[in-house]
C-alpha positions as CSV (number, residue, x, y, z in Angstrom):
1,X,90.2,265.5,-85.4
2,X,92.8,268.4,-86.3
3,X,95.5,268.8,-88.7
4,X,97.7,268.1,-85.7
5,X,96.3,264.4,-85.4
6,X,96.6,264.2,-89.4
7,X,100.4,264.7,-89.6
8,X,101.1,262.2,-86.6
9,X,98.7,259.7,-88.6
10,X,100.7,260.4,-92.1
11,X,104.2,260.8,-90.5
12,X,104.7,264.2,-91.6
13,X,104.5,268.4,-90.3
14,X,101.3,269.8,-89.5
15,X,102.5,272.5,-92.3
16,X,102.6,270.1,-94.9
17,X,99.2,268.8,-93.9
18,X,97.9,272.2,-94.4
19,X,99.8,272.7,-97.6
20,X,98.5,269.2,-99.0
21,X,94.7,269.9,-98.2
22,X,94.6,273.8,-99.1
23,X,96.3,273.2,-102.7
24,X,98.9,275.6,-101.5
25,X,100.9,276.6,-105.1
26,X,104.5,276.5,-104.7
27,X,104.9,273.6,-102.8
28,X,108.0,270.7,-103.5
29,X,105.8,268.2,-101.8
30,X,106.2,264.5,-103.9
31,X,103.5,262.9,-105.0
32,X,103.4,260.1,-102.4
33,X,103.4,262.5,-99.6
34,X,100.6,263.9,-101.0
35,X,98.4,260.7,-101.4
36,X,99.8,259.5,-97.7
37,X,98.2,262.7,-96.4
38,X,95.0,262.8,-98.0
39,X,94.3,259.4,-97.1
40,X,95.3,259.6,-93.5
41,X,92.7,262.6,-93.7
42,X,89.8,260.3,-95.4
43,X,90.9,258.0,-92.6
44,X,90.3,260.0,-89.2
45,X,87.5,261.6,-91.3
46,X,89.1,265.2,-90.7
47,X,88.7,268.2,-93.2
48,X,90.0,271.8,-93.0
49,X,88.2,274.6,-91.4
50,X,86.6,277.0,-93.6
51,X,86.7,279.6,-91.0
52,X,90.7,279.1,-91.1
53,X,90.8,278.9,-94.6
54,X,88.8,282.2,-95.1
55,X,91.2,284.0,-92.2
56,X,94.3,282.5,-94.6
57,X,92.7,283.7,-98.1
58,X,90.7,286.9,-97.1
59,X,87.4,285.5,-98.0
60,X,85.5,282.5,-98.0
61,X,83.6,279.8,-101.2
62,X,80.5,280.9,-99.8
63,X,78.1,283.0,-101.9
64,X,75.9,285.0,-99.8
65,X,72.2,285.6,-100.9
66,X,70.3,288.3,-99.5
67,X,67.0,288.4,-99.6
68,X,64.4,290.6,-99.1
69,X,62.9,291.5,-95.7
70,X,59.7,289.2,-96.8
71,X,58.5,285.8,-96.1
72,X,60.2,282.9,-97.6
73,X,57.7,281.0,-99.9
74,X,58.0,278.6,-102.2
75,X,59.3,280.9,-105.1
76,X,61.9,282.5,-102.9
77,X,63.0,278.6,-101.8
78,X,63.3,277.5,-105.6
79,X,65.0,280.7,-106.6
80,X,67.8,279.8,-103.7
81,X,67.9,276.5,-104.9
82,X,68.4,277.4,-108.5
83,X,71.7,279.3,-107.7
84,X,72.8,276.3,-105.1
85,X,72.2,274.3,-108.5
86,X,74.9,276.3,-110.3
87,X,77.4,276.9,-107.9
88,X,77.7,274.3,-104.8
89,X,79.3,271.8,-107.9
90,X,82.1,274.5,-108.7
91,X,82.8,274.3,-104.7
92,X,80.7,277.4,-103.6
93,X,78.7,276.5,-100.9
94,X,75.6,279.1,-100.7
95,X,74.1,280.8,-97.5
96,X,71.3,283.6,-97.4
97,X,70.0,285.9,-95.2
98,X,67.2,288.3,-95.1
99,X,68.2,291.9,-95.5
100,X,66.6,294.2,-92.2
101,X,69.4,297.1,-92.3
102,X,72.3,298.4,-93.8
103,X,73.8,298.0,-90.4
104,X,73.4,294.2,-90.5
105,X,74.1,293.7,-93.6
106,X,77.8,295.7,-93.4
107,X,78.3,293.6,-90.1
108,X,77.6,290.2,-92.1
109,X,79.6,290.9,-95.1
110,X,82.0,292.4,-93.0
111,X,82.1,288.8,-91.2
112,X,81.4,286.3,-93.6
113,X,83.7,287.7,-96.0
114,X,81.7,286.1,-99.3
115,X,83.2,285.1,-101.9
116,X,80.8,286.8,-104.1
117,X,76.9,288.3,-103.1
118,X,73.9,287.9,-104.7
119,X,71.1,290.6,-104.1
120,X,67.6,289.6,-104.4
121,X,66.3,293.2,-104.7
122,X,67.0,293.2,-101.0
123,X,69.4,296.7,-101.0
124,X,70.3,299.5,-103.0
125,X,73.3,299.9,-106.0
126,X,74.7,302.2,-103.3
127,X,75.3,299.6,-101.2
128,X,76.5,297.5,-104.2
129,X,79.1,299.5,-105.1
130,X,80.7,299.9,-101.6
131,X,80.8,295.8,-101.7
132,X,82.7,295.9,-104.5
133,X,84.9,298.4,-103.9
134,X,85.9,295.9,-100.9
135,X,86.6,293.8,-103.4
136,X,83.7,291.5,-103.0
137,X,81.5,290.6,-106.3
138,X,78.1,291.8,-106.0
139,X,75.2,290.2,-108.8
140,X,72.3,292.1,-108.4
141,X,68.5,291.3,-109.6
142,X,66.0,294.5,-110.2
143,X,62.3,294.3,-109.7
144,X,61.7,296.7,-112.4
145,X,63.7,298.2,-115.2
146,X,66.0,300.0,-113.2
147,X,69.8,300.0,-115.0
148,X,72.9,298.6,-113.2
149,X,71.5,295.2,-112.2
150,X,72.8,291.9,-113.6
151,X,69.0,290.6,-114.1
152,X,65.4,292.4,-113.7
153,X,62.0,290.7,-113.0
154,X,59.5,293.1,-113.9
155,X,56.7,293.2,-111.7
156,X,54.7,295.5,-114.7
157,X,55.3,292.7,-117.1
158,X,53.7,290.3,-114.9
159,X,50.3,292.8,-114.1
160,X,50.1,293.2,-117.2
161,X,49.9,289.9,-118.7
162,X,47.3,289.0,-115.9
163,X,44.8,292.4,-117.0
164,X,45.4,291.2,-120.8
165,X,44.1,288.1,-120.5
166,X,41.4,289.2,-118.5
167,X,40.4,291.7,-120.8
168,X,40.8,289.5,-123.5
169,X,38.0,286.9,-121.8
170,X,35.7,289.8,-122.0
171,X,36.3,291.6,-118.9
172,X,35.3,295.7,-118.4
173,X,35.9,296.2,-114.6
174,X,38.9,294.5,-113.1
175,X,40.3,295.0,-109.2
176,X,43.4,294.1,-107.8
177,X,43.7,291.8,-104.6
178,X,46.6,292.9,-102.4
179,X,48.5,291.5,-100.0
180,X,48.0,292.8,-96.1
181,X,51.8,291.5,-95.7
182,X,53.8,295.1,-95.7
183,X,56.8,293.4,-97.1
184,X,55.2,292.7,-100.0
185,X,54.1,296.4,-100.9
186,X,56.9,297.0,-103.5
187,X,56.1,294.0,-105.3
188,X,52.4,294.6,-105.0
189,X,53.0,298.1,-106.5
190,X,54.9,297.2,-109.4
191,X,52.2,294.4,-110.3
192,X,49.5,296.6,-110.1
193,X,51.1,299.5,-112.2
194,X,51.1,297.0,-114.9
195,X,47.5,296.4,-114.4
196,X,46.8,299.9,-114.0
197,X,48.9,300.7,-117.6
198,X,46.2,298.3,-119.2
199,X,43.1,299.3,-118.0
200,X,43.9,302.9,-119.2
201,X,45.5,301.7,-122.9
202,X,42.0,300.0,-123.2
203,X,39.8,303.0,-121.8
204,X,39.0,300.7,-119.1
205,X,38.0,302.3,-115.2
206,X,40.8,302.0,-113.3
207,X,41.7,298.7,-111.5
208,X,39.5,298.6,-107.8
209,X,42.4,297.7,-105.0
210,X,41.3,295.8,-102.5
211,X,43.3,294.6,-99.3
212,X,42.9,291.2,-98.9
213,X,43.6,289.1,-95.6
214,X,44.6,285.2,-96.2
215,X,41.4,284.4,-93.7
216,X,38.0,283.3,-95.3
217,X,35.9,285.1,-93.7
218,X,38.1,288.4,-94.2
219,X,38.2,287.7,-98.0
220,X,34.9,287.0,-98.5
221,X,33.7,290.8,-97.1
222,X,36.5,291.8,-99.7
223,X,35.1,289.8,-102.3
224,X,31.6,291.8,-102.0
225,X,33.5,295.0,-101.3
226,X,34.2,294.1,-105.4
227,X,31.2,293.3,-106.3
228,X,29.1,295.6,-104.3
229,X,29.5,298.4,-106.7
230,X,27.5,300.7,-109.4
231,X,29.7,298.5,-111.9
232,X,30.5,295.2,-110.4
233,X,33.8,293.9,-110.4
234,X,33.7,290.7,-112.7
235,X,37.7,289.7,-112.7
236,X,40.3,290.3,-109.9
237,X,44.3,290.0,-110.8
238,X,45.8,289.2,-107.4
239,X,49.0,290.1,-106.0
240,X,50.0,286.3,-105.9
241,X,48.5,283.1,-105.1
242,X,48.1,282.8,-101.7
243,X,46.4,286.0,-102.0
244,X,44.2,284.6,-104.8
245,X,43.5,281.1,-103.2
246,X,42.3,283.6,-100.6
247,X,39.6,285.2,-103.0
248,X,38.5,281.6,-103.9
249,X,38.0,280.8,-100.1
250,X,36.3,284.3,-99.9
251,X,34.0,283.0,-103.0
252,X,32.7,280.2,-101.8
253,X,32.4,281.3,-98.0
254,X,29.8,284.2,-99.5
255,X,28.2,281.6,-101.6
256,X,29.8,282.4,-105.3
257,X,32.3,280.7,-107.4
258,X,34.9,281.5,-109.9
259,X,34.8,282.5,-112.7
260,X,31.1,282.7,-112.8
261,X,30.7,285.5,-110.8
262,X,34.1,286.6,-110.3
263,X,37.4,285.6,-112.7
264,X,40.7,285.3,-110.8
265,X,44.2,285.4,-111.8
266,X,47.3,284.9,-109.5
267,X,50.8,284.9,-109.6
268,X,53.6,282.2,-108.9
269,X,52.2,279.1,-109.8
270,X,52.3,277.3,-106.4
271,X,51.1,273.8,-105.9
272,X,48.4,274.5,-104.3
273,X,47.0,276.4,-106.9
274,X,46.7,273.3,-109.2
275,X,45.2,271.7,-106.8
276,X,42.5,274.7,-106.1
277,X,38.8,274.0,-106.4
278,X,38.6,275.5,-109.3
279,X,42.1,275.2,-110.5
280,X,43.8,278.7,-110.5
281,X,44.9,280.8,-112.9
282,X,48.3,282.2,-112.6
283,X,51.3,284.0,-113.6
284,X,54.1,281.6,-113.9
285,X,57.7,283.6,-112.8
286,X,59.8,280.5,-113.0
287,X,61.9,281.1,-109.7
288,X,64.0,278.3,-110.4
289,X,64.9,280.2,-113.8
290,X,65.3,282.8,-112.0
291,X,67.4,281.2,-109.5
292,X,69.9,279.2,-112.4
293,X,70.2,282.6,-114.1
294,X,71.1,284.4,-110.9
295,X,73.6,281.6,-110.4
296,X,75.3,281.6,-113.7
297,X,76.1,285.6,-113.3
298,X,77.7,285.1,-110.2
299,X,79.7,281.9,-111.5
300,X,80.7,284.2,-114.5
301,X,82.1,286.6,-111.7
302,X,83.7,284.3,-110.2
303,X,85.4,281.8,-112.8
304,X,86.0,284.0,-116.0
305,X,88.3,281.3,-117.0
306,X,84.8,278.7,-117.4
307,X,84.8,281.3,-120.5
308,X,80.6,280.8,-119.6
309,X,78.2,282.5,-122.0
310,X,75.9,285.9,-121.0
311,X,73.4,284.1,-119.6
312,X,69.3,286.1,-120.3
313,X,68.9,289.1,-118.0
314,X,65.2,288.9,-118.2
315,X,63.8,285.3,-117.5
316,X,60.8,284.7,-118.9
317,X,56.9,284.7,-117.3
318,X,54.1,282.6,-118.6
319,X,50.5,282.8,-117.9
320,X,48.8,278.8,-116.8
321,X,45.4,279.2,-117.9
322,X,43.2,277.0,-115.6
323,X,39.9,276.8,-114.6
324,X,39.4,280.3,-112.7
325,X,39.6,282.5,-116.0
């Protein structure tokens, strides 16, 4: 159905048609004309293009999402829910895309034409500000401290509340369980600075790094690359759960078990992770927090007139103590 088959349905111009569905301001257009024409619409079951309405305006409803170039887990999936939550209701639907280049991400601003952006930690303030010099509202998130961002989700804060808990169960020698994924090296660095800052407050050996693959076998020849030492790793803080349900796999294929003869700690708080024999241990980042917060900025951007409060700029993390510490 098109606008065309609309006005022949209602009895009146295509232009008003267009005018009646698009709120056009301005417009004498009585009352009744208006109703005749919106039910003839619900009738043939037509709506307006948003790739016509976004030609007319200059920009679409749509808030664009980028995301990291990194695999999209659960905790990525609730965070883009969490700002769908906030802003499909206002009538701004939400699409994302993972960030690979500058290039591609100029070409799909370029043709998307967003009505605001949300960046995931996914590319630089530099690119920020050349967004919004085009006149497009950009909402950033920081993985550290780093100034200019609307949010930050600091990947130290999280390393370190898994070493101090450690260290507070009586641990001396920790390691760190990373991720063989490369897109997850940023992240992986910031959580182990954290566990790093820690061990050296507490005149504790540095943290042991292992790399460890999500592949029993693998994991278990990095689980005795830990404990095979003069001074036996006896608690591991690992880049995030999959990585740590890893560790547990790698346990119990080289016949140990956690936390008896090695402790671990993850990060996210996946489902699986409850359901781990043991339970696991974990970090908790709240992506959906995460994902609410991100969405009330950009509404803020967006609808000043809402008159919406500063929402936090620093969600909270909470360690789940389970069964593996």
């Amino acid at each position: 159905m098109t606008s065309k088959d609309v006005a022949q349905h209602a009895g009146v111009s295509q232009s008003t048609v267009s005018y009646v569905l698009n709120d056009t301001p301005n417009q004498s257009i009585s009352p009744a004309t208006r109703d005749r024409v919106r039910a003839a619409a619900a009738t043939l079951g037509y709506t307006p293009s948003a790739a016509a309405r976004a030609l007319r305006r200059g920009s679409s409803e749509a808030v664009l999402v980028v995301l990291p170039d990194a695999p999209i887990g659960a905790a990525i999936a609730a965070m883009i829910e969490g700002v769908s939550a906030v802003l499909e209701p206002h009538g701004h639907p939400v699409v994302h895309r993972r960030q690979r280049d500058t290039v591609g991400l100029r070409a799909l601003w370029h043709e998307l034409a967003p009505a605001a952006i949300a960046n995931l930690a996914a590319f630089p303030a530099s690119e920020e500000a050349a967004i919004e010099a085009a006149g497009i509202p950009v909402v950033g998130v920081a993985l550290g401290g780093e100034p200019g961002r609307a949010m930050r989700v600091p990947q130290t804060a999280i390393g370190r509340l898994q070493a101090e808990h450690l260290v507070q169960r009586g641990h001396t020698h920790l390691g760190f369980a990373a991720s063989t994924d490369p897109h997850l090296a940023e992240i992986a660095r910031g959580r182990l600075a954290g566990v790093e800052e820690v061990c050296a407050e507490r005149g504790l050996p540095a943290p042991v790094v292992v790399d460890v693959p999500l592949y029993a076998d693998a994991a278990a020849r990095a689980v005795q690359r830990l404990r095979d030492r003069a001074g036996p790793v006896t608690a591991v803080c690992a880049c995030n759960d999959d990585v740590a349900l890893a560790v547990l796999a790698g346990l119990r294929t080289a016949g140990l078990a956690a936390p008896g003869d090695l402790a671990v700690v993850g990060v996210d708080n996946l489902t699986a992770g409850r359901l781990a024999a043991p339970p696991l241990t974990t970090v908790d980042i709240r992506p959906d927090d995460i994902g609410t917060t991100l969405g009330k900025h950009v509404l803020r951007r967006l609808k000043p007139e809402l008159e919406l409060p500063v929402p936090d700029d620093e969600p909270p993390i909470d360690l789940v103590v389970r069964a593996t510490t």
